[in-house]
mmCIF file as Biopython writes it, N, C-alpha, C and O atoms, coordinates in Angstrom:
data_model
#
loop_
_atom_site.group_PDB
_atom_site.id
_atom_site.type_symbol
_atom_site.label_atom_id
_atom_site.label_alt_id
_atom_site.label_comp_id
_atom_site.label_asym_id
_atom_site.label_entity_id
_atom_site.label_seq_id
_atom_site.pdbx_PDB_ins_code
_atom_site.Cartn_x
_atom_site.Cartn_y
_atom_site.Cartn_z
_atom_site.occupancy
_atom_site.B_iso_or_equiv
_atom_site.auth_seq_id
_atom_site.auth_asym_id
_atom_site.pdbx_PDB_model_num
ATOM 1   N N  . UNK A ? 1  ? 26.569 -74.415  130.179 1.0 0.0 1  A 1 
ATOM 2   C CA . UNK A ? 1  ? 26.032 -74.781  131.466 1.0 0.0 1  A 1 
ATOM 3   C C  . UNK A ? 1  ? 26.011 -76.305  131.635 1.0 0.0 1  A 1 
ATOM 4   O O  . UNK A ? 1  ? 26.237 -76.882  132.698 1.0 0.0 1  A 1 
ATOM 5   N N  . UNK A ? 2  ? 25.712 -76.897  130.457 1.0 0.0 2  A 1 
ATOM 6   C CA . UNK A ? 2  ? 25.600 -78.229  130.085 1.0 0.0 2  A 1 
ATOM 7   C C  . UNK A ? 2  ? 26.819 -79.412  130.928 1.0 0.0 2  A 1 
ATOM 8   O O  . UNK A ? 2  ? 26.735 -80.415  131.638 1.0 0.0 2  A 1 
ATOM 9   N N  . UNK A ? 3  ? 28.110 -78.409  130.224 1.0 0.0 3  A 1 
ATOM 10  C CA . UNK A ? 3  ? 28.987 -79.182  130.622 1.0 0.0 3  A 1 
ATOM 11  C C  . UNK A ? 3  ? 29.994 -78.478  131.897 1.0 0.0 3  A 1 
ATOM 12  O O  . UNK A ? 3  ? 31.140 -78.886  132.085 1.0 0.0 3  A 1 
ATOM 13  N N  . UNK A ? 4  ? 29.515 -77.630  132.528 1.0 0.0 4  A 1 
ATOM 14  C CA . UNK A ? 4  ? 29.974 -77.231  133.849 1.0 0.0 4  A 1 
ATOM 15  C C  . UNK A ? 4  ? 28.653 -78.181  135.052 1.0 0.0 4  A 1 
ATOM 16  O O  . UNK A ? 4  ? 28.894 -78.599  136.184 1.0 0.0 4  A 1 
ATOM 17  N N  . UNK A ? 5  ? 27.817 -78.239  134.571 1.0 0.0 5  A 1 
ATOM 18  C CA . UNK A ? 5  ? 26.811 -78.845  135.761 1.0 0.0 5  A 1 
ATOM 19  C C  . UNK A ? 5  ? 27.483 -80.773  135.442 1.0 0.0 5  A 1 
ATOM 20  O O  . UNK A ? 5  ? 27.721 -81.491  136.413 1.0 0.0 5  A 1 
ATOM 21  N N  . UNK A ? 6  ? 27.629 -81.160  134.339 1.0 0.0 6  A 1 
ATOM 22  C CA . UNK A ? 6  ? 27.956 -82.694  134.172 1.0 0.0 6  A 1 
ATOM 23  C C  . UNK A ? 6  ? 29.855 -82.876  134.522 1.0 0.0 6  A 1 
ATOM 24  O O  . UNK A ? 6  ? 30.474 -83.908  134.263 1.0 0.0 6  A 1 
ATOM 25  N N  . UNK A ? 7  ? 30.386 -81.813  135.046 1.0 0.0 7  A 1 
ATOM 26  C CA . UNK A ? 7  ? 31.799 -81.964  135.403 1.0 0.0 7  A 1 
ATOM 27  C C  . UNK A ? 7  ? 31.418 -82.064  136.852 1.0 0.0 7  A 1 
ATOM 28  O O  . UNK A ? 7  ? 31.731 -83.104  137.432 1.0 0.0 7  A 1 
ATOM 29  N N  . UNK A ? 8  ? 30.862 -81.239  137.436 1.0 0.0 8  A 1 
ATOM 30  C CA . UNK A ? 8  ? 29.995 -80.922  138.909 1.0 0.0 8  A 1 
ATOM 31  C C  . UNK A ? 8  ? 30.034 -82.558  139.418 1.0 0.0 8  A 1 
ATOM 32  O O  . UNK A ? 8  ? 30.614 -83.120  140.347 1.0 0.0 8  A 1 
ATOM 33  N N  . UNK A ? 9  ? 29.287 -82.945  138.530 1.0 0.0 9  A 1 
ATOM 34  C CA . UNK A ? 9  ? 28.492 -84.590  139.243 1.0 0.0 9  A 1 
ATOM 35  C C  . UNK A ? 9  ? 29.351 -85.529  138.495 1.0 0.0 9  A 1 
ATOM 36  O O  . UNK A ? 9  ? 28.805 -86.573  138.139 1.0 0.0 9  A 1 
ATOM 37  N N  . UNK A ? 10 ? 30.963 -85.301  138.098 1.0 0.0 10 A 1 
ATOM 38  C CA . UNK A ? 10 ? 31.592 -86.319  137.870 1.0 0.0 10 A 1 
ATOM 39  C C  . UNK A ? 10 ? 30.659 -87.429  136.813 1.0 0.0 10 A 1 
ATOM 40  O O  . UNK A ? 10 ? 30.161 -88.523  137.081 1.0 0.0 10 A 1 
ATOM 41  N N  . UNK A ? 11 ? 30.667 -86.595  135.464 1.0 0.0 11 A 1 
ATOM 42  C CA . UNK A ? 11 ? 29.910 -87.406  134.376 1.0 0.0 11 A 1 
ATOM 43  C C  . UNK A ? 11 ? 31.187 -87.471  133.463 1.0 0.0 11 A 1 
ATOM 44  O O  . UNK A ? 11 ? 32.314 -87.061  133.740 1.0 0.0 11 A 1 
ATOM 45  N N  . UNK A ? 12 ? 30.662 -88.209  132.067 1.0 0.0 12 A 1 
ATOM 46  C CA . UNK A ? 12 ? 31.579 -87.964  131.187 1.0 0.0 12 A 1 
ATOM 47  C C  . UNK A ? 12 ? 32.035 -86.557  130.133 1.0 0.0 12 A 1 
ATOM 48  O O  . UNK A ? 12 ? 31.186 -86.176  129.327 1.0 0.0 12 A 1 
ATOM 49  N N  . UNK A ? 13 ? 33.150 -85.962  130.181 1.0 0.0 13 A 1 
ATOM 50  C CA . UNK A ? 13 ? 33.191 -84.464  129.526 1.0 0.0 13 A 1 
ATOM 51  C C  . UNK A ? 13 ? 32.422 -84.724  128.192 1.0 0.0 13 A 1 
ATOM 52  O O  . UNK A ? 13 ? 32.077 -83.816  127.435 1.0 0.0 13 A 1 
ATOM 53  N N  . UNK A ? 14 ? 32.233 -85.788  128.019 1.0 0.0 14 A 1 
ATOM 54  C CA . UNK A ? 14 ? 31.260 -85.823  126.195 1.0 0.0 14 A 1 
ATOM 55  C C  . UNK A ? 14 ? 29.946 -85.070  126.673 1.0 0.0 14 A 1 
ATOM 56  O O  . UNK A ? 14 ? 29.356 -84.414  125.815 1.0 0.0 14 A 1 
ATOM 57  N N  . UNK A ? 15 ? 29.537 -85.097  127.700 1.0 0.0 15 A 1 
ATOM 58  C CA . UNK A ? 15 ? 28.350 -85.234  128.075 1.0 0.0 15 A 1 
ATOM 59  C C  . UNK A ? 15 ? 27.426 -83.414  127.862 1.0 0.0 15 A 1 
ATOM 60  O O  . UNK A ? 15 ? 27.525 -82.432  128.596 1.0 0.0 15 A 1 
ATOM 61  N N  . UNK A ? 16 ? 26.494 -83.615  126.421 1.0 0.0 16 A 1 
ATOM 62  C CA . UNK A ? 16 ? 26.102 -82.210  126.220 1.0 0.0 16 A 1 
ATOM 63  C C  . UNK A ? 16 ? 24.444 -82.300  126.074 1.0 0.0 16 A 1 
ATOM 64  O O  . UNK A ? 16 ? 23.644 -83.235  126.110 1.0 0.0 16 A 1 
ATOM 65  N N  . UNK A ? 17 ? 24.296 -80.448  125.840 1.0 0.0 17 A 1 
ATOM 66  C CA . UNK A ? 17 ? 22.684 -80.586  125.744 1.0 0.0 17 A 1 
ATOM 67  C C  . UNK A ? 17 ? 21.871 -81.577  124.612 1.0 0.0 17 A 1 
ATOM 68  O O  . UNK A ? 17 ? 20.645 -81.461  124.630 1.0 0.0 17 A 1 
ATOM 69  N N  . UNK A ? 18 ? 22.384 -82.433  123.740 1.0 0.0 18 A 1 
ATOM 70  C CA . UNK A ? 18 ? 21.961 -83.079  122.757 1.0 0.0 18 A 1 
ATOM 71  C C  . UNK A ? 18 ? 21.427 -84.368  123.602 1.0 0.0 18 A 1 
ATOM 72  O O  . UNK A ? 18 ? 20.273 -84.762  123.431 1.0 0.0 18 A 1 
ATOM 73  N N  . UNK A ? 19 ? 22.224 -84.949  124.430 1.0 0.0 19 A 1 
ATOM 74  C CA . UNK A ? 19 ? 22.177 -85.965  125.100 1.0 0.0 19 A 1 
ATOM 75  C C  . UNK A ? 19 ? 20.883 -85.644  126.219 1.0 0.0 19 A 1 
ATOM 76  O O  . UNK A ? 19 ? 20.331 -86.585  126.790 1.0 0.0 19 A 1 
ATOM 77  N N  . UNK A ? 20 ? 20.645 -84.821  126.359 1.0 0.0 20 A 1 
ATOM 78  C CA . UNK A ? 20 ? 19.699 -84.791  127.572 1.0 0.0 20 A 1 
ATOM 79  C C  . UNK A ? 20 ? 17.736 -84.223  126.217 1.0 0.0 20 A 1 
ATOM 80  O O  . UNK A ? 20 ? 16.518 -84.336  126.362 1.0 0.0 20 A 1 
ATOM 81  N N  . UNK A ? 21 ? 18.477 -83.794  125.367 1.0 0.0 21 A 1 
ATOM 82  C CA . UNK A ? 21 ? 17.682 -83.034  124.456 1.0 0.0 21 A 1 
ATOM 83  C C  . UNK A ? 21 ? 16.854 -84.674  124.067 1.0 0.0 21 A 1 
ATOM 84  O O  . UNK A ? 21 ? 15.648 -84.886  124.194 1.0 0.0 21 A 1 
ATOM 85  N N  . UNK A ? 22 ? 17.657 -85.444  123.694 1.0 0.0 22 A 1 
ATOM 86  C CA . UNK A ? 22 ? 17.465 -86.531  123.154 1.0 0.0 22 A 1 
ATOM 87  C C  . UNK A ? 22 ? 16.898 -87.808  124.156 1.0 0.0 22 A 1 
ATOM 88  O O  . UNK A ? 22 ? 16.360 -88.727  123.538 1.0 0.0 22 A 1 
ATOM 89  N N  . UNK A ? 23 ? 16.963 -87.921  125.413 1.0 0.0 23 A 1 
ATOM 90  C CA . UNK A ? 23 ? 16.547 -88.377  126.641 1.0 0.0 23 A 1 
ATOM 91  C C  . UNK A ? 23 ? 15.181 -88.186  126.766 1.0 0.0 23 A 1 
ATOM 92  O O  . UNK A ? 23 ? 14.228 -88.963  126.829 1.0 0.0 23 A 1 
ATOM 93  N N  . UNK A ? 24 ? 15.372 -86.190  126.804 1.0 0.0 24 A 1 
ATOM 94  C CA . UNK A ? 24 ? 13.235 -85.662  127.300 1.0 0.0 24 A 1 
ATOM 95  C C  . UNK A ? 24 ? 12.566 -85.938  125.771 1.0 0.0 24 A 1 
ATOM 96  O O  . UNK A ? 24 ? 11.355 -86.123  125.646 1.0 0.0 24 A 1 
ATOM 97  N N  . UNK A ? 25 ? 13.454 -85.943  124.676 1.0 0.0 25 A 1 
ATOM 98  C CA . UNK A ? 25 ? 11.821 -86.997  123.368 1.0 0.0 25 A 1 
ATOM 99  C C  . UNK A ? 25 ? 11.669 -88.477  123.438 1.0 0.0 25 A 1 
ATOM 100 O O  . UNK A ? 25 ? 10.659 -89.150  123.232 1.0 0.0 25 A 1 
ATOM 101 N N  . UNK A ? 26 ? 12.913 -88.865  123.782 1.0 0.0 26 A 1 
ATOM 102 C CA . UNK A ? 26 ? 12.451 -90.275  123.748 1.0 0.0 26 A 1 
ATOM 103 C C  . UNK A ? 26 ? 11.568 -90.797  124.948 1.0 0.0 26 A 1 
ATOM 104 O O  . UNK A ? 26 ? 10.827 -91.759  124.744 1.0 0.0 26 A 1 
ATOM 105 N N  . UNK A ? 27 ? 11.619 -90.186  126.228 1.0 0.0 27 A 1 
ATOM 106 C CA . UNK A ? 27 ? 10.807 -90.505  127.157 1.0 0.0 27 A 1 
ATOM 107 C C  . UNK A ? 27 ? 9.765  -89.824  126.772 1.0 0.0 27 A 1 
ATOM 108 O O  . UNK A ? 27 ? 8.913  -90.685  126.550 1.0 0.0 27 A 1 
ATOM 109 N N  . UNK A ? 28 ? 9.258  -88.668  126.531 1.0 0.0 28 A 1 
ATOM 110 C CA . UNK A ? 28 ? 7.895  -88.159  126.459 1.0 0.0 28 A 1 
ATOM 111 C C  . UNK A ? 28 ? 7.214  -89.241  125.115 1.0 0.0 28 A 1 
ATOM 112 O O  . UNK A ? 28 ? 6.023  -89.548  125.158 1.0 0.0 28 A 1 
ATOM 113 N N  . UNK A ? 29 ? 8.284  -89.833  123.767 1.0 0.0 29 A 1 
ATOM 114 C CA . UNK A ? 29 ? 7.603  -90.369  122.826 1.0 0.0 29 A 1 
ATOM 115 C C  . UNK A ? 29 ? 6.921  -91.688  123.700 1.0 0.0 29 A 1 
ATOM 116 O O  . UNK A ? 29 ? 5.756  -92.086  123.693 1.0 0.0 29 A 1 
ATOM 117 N N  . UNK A ? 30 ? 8.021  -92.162  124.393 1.0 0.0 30 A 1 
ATOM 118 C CA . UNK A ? 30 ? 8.042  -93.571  124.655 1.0 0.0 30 A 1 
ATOM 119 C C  . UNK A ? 30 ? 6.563  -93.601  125.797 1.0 0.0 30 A 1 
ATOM 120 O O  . UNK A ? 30 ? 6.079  -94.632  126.264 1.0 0.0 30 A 1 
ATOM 121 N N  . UNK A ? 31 ? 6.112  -92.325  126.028 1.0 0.0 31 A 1 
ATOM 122 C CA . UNK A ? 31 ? 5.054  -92.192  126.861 1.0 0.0 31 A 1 
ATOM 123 C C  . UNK A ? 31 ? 3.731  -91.798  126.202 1.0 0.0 31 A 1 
ATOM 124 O O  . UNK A ? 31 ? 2.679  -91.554  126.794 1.0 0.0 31 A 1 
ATOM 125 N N  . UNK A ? 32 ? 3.839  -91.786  125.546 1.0 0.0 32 A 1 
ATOM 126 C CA . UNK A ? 32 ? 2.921  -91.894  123.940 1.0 0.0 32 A 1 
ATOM 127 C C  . UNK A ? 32 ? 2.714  -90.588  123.412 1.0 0.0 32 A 1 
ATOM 128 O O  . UNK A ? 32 ? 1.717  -90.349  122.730 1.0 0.0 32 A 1 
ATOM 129 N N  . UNK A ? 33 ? 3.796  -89.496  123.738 1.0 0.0 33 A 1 
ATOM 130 C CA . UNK A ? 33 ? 3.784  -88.292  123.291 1.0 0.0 33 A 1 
ATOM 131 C C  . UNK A ? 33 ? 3.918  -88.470  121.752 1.0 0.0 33 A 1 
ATOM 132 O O  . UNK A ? 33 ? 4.261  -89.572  121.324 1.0 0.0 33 A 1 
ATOM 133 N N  . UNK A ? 34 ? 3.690  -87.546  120.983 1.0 0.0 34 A 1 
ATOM 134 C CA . UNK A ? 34 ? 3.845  -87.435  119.193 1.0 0.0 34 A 1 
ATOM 135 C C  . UNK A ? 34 ? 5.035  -86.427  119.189 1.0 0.0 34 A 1 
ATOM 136 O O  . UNK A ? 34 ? 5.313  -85.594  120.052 1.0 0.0 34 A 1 
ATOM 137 N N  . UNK A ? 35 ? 5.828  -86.764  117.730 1.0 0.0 35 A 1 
ATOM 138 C CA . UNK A ? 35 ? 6.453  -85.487  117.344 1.0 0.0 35 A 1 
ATOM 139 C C  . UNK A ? 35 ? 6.171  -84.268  116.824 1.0 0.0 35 A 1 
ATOM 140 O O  . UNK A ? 35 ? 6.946  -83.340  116.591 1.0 0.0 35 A 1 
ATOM 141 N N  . UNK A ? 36 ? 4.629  -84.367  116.608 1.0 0.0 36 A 1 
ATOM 142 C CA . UNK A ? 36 ? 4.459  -83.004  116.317 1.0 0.0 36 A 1 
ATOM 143 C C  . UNK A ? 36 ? 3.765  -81.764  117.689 1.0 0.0 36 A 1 
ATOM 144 O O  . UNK A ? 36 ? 3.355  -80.629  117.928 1.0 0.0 36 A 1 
ATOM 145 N N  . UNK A ? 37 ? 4.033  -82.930  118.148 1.0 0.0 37 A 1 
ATOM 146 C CA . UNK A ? 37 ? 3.303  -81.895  119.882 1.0 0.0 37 A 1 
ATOM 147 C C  . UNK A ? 37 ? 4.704  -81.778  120.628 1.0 0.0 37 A 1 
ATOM 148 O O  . UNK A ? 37 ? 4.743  -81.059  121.626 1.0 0.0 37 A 1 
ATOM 149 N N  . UNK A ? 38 ? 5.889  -82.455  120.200 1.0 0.0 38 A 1 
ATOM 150 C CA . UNK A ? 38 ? 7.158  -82.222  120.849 1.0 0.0 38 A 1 
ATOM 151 C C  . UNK A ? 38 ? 7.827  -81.133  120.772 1.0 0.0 38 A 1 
ATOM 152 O O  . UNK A ? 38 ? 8.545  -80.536  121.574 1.0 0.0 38 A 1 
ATOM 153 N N  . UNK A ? 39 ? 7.288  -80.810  118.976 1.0 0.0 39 A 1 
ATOM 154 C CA . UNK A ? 39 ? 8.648  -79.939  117.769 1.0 0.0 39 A 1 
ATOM 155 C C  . UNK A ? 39 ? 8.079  -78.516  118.538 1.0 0.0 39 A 1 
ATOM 156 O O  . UNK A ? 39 ? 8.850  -77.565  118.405 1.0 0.0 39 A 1 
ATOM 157 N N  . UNK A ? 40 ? 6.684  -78.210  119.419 1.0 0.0 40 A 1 
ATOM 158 C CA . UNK A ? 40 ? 6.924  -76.931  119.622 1.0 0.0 40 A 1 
ATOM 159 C C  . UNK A ? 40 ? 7.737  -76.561  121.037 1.0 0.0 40 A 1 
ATOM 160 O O  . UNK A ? 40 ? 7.976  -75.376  121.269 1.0 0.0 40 A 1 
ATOM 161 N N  . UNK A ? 41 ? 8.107  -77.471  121.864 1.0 0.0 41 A 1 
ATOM 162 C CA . UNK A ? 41 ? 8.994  -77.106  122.537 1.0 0.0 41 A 1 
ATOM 163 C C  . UNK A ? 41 ? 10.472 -76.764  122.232 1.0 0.0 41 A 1 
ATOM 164 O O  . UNK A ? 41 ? 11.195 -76.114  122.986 1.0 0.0 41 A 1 
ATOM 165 N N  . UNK A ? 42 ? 10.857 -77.313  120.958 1.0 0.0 42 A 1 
ATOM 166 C CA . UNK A ? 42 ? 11.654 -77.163  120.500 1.0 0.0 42 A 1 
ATOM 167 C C  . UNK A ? 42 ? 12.450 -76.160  119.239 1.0 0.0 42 A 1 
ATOM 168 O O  . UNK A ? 42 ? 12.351 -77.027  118.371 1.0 0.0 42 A 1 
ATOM 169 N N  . UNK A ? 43 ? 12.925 -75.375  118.744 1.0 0.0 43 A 1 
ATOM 170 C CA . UNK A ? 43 ? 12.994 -74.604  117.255 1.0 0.0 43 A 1 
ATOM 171 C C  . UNK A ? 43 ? 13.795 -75.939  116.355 1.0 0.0 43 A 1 
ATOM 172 O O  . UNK A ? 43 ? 14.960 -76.326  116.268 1.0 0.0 43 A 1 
ATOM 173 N N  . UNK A ? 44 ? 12.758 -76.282  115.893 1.0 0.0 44 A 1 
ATOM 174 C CA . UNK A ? 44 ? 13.452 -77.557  114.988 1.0 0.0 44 A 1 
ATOM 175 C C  . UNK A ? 44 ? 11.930 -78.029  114.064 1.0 0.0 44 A 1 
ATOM 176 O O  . UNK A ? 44 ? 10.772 -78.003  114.481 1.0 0.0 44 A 1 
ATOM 177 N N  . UNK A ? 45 ? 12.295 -78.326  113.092 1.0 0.0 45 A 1 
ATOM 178 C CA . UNK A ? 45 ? 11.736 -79.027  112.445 1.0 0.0 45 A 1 
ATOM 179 C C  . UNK A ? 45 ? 11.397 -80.410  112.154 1.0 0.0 45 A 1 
ATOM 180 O O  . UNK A ? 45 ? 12.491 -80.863  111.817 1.0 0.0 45 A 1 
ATOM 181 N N  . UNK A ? 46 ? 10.150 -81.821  112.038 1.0 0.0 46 A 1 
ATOM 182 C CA . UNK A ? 46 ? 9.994  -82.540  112.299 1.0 0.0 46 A 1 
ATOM 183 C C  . UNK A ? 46 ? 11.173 -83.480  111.837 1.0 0.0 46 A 1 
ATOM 184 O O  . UNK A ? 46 ? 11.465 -84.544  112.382 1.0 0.0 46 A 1 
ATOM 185 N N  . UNK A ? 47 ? 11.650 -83.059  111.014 1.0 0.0 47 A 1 
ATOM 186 C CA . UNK A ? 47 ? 12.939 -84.706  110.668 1.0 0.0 47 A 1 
ATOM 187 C C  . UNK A ? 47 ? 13.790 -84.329  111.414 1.0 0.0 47 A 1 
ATOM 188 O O  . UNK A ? 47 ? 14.077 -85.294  112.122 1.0 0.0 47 A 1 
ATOM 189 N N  . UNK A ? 48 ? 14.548 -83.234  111.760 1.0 0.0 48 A 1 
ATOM 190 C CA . UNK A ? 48 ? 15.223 -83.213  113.022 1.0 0.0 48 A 1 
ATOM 191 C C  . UNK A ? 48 ? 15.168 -83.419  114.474 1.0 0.0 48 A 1 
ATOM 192 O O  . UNK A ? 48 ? 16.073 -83.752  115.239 1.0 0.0 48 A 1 
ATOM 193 N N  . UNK A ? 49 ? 13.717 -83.111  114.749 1.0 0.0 49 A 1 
ATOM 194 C CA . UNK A ? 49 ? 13.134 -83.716  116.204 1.0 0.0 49 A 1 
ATOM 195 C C  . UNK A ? 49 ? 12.726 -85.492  115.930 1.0 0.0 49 A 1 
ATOM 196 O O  . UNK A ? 49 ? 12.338 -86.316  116.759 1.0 0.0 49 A 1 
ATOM 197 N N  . UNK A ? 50 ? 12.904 -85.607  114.931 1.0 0.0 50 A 1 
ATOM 198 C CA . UNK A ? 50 ? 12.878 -87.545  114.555 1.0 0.0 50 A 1 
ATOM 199 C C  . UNK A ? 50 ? 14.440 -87.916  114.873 1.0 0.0 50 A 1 
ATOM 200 O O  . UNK A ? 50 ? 14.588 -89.002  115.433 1.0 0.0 50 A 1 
ATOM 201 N N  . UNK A ? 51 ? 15.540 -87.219  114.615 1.0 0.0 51 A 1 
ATOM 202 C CA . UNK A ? 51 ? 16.907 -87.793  114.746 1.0 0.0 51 A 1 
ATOM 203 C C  . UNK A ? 51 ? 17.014 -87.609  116.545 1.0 0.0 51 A 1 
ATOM 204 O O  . UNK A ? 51 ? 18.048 -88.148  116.939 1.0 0.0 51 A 1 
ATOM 205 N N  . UNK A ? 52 ? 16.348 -87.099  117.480 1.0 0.0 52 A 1 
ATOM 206 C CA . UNK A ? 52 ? 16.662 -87.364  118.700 1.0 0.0 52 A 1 
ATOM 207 C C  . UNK A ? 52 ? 15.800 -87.902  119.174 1.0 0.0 52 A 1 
ATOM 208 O O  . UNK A ? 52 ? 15.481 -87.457  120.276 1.0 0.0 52 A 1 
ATOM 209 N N  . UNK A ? 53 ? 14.922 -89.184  118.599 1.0 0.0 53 A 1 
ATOM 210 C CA . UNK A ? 53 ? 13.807 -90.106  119.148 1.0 0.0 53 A 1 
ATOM 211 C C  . UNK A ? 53 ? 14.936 -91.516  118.808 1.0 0.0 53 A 1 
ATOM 212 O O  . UNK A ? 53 ? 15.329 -91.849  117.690 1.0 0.0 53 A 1 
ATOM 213 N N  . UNK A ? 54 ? 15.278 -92.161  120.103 1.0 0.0 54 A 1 
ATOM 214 C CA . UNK A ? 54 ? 16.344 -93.089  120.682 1.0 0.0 54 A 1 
ATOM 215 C C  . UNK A ? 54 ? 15.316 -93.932  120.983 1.0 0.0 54 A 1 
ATOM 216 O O  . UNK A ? 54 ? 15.805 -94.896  121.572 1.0 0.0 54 A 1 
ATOM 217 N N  . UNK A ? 55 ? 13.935 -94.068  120.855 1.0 0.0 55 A 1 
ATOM 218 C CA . UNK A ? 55 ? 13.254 -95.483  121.441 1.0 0.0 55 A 1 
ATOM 219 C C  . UNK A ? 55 ? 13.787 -96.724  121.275 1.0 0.0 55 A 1 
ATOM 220 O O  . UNK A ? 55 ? 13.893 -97.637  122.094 1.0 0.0 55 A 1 
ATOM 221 N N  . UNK A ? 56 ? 14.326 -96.627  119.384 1.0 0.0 56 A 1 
ATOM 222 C CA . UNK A ? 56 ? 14.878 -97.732  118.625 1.0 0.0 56 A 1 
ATOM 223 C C  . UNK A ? 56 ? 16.006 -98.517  118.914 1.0 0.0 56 A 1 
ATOM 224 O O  . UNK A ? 56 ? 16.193 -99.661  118.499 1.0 0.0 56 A 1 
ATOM 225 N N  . UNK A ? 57 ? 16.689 -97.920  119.581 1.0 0.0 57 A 1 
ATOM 226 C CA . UNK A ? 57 ? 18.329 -97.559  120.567 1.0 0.0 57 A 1 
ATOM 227 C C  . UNK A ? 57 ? 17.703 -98.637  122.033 1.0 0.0 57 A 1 
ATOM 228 O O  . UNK A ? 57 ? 18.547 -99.515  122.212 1.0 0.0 57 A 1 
ATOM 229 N N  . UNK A ? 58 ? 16.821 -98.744  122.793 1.0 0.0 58 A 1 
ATOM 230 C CA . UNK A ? 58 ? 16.450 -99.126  124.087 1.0 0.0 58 A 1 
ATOM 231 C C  . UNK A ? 58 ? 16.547 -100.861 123.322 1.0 0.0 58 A 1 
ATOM 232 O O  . UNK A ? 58 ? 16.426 -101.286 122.173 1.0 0.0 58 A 1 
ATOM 233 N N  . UNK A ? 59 ? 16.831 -101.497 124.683 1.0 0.0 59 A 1 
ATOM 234 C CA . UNK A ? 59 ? 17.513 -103.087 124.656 1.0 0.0 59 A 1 
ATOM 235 C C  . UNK A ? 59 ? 16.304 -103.940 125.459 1.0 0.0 59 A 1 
ATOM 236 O O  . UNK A ? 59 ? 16.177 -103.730 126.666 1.0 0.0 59 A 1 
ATOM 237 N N  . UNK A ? 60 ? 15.742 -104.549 125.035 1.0 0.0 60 A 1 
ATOM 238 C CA . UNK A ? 60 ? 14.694 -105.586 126.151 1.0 0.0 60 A 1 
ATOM 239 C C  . UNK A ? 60 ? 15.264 -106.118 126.843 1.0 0.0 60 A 1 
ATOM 240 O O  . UNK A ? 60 ? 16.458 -106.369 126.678 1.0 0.0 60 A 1 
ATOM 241 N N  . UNK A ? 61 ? 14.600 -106.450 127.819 1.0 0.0 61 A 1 
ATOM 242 C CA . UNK A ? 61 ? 15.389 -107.842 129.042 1.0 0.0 61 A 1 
ATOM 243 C C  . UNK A ? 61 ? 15.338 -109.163 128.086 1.0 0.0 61 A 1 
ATOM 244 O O  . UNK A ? 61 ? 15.798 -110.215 128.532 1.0 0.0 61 A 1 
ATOM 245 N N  . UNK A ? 62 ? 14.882 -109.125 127.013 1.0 0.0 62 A 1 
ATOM 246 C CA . UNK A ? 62 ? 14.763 -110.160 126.170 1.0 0.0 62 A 1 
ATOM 247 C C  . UNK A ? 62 ? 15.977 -110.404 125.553 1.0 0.0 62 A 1 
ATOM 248 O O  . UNK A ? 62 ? 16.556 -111.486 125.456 1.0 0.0 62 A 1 
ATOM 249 N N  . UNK A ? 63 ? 16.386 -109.107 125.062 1.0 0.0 63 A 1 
ATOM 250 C CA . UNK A ? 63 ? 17.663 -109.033 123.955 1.0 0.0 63 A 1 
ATOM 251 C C  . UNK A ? 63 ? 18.957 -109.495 124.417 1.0 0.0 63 A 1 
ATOM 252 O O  . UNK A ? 63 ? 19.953 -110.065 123.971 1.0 0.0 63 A 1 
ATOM 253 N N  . UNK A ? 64 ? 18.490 -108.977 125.569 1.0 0.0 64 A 1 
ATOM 254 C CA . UNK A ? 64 ? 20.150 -109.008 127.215 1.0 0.0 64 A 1 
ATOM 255 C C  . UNK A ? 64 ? 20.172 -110.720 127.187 1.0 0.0 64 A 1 
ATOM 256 O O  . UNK A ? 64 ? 21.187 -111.341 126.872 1.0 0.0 64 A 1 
ATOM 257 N N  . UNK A ? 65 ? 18.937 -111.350 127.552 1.0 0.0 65 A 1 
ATOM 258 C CA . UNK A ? 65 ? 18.670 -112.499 127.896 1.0 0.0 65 A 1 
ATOM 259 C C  . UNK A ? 65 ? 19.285 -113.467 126.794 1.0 0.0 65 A 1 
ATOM 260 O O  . UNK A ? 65 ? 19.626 -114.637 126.967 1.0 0.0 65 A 1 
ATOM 261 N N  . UNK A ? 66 ? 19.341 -112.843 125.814 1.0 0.0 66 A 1 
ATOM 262 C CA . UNK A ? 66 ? 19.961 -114.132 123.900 1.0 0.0 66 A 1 
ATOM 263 C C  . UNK A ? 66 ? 21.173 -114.260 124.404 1.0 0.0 66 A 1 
ATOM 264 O O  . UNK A ? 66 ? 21.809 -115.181 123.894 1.0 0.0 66 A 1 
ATOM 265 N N  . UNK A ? 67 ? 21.924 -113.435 125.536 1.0 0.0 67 A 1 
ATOM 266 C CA . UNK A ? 67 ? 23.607 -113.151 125.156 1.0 0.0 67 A 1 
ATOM 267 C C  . UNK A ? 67 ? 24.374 -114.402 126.198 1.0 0.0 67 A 1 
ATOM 268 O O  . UNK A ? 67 ? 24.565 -114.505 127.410 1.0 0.0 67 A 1 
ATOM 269 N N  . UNK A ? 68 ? 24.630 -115.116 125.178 1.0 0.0 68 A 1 
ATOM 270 C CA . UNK A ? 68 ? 24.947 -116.023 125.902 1.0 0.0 68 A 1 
ATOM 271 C C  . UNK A ? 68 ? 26.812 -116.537 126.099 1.0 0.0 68 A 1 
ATOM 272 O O  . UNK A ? 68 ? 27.548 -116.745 125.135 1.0 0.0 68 A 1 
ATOM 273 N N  . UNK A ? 69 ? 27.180 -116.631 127.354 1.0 0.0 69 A 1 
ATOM 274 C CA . UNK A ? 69 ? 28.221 -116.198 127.600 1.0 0.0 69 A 1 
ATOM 275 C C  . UNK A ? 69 ? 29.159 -117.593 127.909 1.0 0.0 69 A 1 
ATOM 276 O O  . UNK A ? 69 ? 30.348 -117.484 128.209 1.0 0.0 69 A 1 
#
């Protein structure tokens, strides 16, 4: 469904449920949700619901700001 709805809206064909899986933890973490109140929406276990927490991945306007061109 994943990748018939992201062909729909002209996304990239990479584009799967991991990527969106990995989107709703890092926003609910980044909103001060925990991983152990995440893992029951999920069938996964806590070090695997840790490999789709991307907070670490997000860039400051600070970081953008060093790049000097």
């Amino acid at each position: 469904m994943i990748k018939r709805r992201a062909q729909d809206a002209e996304l990239s064909p990479e584009v799967c449920c991991h990527a969106f899986r990995a989107t709703g933890i890092t926003a609910y973490l980044g909103n001060g949700g925990t991983i152990d109140n995440a893992r029951p929406s999920l069938p996964m276990n806590p070090r695997t619901t840790k490999l789709y927490d991307r907070r670490n991945d997000q860039i400051s306007l600070g970081e953008i700001e060093r790049i000097i061109l």
